[in-house]
C-alpha positions in Angstrom: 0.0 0.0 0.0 2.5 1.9 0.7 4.6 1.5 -2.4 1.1 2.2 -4.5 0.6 6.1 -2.2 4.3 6.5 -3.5 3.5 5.9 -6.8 0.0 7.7 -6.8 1.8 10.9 -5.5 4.5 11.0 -8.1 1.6 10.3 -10.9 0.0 13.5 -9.2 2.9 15.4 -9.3 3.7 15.2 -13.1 -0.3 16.2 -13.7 0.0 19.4 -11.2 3.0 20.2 -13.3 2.2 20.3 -16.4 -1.5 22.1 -14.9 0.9 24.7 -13.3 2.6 25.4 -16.2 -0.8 25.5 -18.5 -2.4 28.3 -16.0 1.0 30.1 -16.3 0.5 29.8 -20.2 -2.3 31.6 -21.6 -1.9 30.9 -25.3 -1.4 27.2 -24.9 -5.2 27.0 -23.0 -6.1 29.4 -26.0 -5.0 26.2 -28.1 -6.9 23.5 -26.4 -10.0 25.5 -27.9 -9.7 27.0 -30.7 -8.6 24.2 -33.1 -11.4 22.0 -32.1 -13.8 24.9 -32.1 -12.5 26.0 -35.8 -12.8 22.5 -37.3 -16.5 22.6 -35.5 -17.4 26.0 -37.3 -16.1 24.9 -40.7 -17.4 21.2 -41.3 -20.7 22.0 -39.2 -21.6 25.3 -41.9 -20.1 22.7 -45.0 -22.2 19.9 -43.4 -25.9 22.9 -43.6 -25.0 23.8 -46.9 -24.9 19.8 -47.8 -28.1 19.3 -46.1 -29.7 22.1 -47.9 -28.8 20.2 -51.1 -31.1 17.7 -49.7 -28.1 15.3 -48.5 -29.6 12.6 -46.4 -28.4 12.5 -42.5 -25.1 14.4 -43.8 -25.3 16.9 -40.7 -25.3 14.3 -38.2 -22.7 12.4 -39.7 -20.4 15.1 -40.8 -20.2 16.7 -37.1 -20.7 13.2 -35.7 -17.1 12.3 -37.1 -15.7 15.9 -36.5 -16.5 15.5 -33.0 -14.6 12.0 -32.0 -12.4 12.5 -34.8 -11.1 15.4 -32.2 -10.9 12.9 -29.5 -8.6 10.9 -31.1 -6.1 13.9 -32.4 -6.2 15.7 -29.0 -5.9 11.7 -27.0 -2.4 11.8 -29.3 -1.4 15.5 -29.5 -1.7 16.4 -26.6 0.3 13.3 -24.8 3.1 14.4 -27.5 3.0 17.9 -26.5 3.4 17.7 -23.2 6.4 15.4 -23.7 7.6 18.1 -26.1 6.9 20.8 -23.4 9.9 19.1 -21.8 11.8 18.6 -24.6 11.5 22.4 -25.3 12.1 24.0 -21.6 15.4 21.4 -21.4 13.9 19.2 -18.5 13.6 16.0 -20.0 16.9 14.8 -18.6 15.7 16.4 -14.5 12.6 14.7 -15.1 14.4 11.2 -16.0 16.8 11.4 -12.9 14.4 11.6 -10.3 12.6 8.2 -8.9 9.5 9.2 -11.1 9.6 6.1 -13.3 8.9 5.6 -17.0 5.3 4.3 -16.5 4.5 6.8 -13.3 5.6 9.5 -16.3 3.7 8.3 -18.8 0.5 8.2 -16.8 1.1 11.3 -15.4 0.8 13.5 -19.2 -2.2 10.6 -20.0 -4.1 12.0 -17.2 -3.0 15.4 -18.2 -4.0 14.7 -21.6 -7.0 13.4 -21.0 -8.2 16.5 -18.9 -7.2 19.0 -21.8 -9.1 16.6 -24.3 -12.1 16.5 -22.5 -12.5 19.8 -22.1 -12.0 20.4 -25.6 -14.3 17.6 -26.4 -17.0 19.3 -23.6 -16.9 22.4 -25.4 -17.2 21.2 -29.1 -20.5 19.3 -28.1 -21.9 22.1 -26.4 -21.0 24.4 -29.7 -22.5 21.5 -31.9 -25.7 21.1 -29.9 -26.1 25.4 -29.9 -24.9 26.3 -33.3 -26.7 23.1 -35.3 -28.9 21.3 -32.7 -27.0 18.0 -32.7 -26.5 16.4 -29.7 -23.4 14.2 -29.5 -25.7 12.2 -26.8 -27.9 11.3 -29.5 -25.0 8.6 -30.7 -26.4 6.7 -27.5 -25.0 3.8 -25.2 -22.6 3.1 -28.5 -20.9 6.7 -27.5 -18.9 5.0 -24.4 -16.7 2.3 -26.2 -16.3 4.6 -29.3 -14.5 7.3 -27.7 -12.5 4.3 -25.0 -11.7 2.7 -29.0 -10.7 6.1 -30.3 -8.5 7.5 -26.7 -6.7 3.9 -27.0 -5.7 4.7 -30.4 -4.8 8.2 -29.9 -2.6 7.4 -26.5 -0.8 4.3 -28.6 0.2 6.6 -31.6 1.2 9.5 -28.7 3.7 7.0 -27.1 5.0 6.3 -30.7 5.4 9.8 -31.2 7.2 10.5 -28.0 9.5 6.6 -28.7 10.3 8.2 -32.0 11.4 11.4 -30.7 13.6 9.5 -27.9 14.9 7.5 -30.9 16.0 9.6 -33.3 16.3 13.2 -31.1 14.0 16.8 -31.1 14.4 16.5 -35.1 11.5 14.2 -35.5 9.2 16.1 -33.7 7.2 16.8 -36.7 6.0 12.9 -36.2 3.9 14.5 -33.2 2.3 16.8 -35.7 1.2 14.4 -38.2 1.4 11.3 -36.9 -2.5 11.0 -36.3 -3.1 12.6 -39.9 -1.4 9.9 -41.7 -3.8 7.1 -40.5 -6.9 10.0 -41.2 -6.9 8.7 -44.8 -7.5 5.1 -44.0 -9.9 5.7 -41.0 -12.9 6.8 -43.3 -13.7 9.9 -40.7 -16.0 11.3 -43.4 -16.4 8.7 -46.0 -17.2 4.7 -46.0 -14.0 2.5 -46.3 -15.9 1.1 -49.4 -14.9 3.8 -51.4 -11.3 3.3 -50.6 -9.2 1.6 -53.4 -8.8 -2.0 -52.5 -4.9 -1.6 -51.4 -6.4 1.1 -49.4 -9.0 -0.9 -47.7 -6.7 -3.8 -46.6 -4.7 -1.0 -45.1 -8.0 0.8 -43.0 -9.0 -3.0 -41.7 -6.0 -2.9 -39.8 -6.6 0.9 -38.3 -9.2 0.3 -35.2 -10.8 3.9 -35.7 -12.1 3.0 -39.2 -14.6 0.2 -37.1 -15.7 3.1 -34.9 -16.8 5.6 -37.7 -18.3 3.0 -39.9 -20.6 1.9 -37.0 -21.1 5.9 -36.4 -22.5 6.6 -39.8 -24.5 3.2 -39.8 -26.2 4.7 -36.1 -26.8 8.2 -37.5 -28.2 7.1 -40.7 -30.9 4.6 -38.6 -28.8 1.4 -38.3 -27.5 -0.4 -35.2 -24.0 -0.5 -34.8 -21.9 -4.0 -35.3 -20.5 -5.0 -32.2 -17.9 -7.7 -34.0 -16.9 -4.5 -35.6 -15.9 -3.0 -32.2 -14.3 -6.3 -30.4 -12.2 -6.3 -33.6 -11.2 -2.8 -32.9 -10.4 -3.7 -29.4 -8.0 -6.3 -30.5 -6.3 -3.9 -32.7 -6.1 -1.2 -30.1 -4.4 -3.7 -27.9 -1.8 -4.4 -30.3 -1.1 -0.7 -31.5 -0.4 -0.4 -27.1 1.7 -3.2 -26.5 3.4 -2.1 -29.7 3.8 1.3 -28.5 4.7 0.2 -25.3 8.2 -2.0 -26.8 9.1 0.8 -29.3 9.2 3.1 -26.0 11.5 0.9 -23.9 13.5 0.3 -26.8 13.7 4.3 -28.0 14.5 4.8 -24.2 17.0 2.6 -23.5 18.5 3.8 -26.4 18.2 7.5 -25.1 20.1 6.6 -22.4 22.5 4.4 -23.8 23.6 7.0 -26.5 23.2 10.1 -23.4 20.7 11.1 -26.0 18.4 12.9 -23.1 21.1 15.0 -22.1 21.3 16.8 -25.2 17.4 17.6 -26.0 17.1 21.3 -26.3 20.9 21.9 -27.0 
């Protein structure tokens, strides 16, 4: 028990970090906003003028995938960012000599993430449900594991981000900012995989997130989602973590092997 309050506390810690330096950072809390809030404004107002065209269901479904899509860029960016806030202010290598472990880290900027994502998430479906009258409760009880599918496969692709980094030094940063944009393609956000040429498919069947926004547009459209779709998605999820997970010991032993984490920010 006592082992688990030690760990709990230094878990804590990271997340009232990275909070003190957010309330000291106007701009960045500026940021957890007004992306999501942008993308909001411009599919919902594409999404009316589609429906005025006499598009079937095409408002629900457009901001139906703008809104989790968001959950799983945010669930990645902003677990890369706040390992890049380190990078940045030169305190990776204070943060990896203390006792705080690797996986008491890690959970630390998940929580942290998390926090910023939902917030961001909290005020897109407010704006959805003001500006355009959709509700992102009127998904239903299928709401829950698509956003647990999407955060899964946000956090994995984070800690590749972050491995990456580790592995090849604060030049491959850019993998934080596009990392979640190269599976975009391949997890039909706004279009059915169908469409996809075949290569193409073969490649979204093994990206969990294409399961979850089929089964969205098949719920908004009248259907009932496909739960075989969803344990499938689970499976992948679990491999994209364990994965992530062995590319991160691997990029950090290397770090340290190679005094890599002494030199980020030099």
């Amino acid at each position: 028990m006592l082992a688990w309050e030690v760990r709990r506390r230094r878990v804590v810690g990271v997340v009232l970090r990275d909070l003190y330096s957010l309330r000291h950072n106007p701009p960045r809390m500026i940021e957890v906003f007004f992306w999501p809030t942008l993308e909001l404004v411009l599919w919902g107002y594409v999404s009316l003028f589609l429906a005025s065209q006499q598009v079937p269901a095409v408002v629900a479904v457009l901001l139906g995938g703008v809104l989790l899509w968001q959950v799983l860029y945010r669930s990645q960016g902003e677990l890369s960012m706040a390992f890049l806030d380190d990078v940045w202010s030169r305190n990776l290598l204070n943060t990896f000599v203390t006792p705080l472990t690797t996986g008491e880290y890690l959970t630390g900027l998940l929580l942290f993430g998390a926090l910023k994502t939902t917030l961001g998430a909290a005020m897109m479906s407010l704006l959805a449900l003001a500006l355009y009258g959709f509700g992102i409760l009127s998904i239903g009880p299928a709401l829950v594991p698509f956003m647990v599918l999407l955060v899964l496969m946000g956090w994995a692709l984070g800690v590749i981000a972050i491995a990456t980094v580790l592995r090849f030094g604060a030049s491959a940063q850019v993998i934080a900012w596009i990392l979640s944009f190269v599976f975009q393609p391949f997890a039909a956000v706004f279009y059915p995989v169908s469409i996809l040429p075949a290569p193409m498919q073969a490649i979204a069947a093994l990206v969990p997130a294409s399961y979850v926004f089929e089964n969205l547009r098949t719920l908004l459209t009248g259907g009932r989602p496909d739960w075989s779709d969803l344990v499938v998605a689970a499976a992948l999820d679990a491999v994209y973590v364990v994965v992530a997970l062995v590319y991160l010991a691997a990029a950090l032993r290397y770090a340290r092997r190679r005094g890599r984490l002494s030199r980020f920010g030099d």
